[in-house]
C-alpha positions in Angstrom: -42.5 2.7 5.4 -41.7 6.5 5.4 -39.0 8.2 2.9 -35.3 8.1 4.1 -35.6 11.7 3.2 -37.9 12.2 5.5 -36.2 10.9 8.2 -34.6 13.6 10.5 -31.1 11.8 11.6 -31.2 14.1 14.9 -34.5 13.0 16.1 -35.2 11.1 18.2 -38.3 8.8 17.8 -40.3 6.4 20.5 -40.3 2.9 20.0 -43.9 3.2 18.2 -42.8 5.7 15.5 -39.9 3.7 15.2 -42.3 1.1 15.0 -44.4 2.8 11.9 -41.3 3.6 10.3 -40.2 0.5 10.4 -43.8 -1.5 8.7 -43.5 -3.9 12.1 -45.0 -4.0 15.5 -43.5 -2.3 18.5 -43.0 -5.6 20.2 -40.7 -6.6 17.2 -38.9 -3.2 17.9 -38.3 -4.2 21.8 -37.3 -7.6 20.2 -34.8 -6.0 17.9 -33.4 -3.4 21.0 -33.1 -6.1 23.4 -31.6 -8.7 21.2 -28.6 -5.5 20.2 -29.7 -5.4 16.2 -31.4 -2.3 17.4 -29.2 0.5 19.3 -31.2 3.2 21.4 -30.3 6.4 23.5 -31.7 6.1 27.0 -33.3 9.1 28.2 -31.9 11.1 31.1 -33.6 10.3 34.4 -34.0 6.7 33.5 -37.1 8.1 31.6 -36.8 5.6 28.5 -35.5 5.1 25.4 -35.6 6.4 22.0 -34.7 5.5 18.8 -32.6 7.9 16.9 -33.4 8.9 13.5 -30.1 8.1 12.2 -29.8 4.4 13.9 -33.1 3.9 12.2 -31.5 5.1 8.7 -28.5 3.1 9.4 -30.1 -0.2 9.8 -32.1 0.8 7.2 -28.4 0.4 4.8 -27.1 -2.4 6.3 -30.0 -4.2 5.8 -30.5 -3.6 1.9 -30.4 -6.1 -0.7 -27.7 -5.1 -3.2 -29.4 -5.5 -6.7 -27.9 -7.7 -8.9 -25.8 -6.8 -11.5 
């Protein structure tokens, strides 16, 4: 997996990068986008989709294991 602070939030990344950033396959990413854990911008045109930077950072927190105290 890449740094969060590496992450631009404005950027928006293909379903591959998304994929690297992520440590899975892009057929999980489709998975995760088609099944709505994953939000995406479609691109104008009907040219695809794209995974922002900040919808990967937010998943990213919601999906953390709070440590224990």
């Amino acid at each position: 997996m890449t740094s969060q602070a590496s992450i631009d939030p404005d950027r928006l990344y293909t379903y591959a990068e998304t994929a690297e950033l992520f440590g899975v396959t892009e057929r999980q990413i489709r998975r995760w986008v088609s099944d709505g854990k994953l939000d995406y911008t479609p691109l104008p045109g009907g040219r695809g989709r794209r995974i922002s930077g900040q919808q990967y950072l937010d998943t990213i927190r919601k999906s953390a294991v709070p440590a224990e105290v």
